[in-house]
TORLUMTOR-278015 format. One record per residue (C-alpha): residue in one letter; x, y, z; residue number from 0. Coordinates in steps of 0.2 Angstrom, whole numbers. Layout:
% TORLUMTOR-278015
 residu     u     v     w num
      A     X     Y     Z NUM
...
This chain:
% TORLUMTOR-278015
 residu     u     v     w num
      X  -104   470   234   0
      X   -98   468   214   1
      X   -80   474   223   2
      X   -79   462   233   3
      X   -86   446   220   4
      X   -74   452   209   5
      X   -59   452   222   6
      X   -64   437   229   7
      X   -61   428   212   8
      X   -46   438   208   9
      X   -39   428   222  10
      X   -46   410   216  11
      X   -39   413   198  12
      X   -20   413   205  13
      X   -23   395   210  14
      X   -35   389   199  15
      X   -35   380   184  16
      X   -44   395   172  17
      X   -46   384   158  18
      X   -58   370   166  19
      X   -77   366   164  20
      X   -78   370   184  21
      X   -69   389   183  22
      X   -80   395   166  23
      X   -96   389   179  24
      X   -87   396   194  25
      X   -87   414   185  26
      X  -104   413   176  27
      X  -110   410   193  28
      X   -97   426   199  29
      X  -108   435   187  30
      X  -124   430   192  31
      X  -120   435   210  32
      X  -118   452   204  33
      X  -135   454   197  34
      X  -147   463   206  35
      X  -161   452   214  36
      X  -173   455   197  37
      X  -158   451   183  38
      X  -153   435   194  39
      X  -172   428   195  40
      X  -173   432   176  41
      X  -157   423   172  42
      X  -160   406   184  43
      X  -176   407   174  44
      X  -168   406   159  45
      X  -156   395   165  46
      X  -167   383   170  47
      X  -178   381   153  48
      X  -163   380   144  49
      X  -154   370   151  50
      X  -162   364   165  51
      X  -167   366   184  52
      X  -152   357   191  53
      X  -140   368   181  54
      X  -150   381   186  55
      X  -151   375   205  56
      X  -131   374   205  57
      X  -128   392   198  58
      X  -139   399   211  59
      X  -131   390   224  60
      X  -113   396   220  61
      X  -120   414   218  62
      X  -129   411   235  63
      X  -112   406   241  64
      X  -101   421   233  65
      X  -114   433   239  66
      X  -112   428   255  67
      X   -93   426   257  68
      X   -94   445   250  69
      X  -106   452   263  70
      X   -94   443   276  71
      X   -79   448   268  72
      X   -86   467   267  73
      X   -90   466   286  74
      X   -75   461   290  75
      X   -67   477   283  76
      X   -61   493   290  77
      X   -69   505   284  78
């Protein structure tokens, strides 16, 4: 699934604007969806007393997301 996260923003970076606020919280949350289930718990943990349960909420969400999209982008390729 890390292959797949990682292609998946590949593609965004080419038309995305790399040095905004919204891509640097697009890849941390690229990276968080990486995390196995344990390392992501511990990190929204952390997230969340430092800065905050709804940046905490919204980097969860956009791992949920990306996770998703990369186990529907896996199915869809031949193997």
């Amino acid at each position: 699934m890390p292959r797949a996260i990682k292609h998946q923003i590949n593609d965004e970076r080419t038309v995305s604007d790399t040095t905004s606020e919204a891509w640097r919280s697009r890849c941390e949350a690229a990276t968080v969806a990486m995390f196995s289930d344990t390392e992501r718990s511990f990190f929204i943990h952390h997230v969340s007393e430092r800065r905050g349960s709804a940046a905490a909420h919204e980097i969860e969400s956009q791992a949920k997301t990306l996770r998703t999209n990369a186990i529907f982008f896996l199915a869809r390729k031949p193997s």
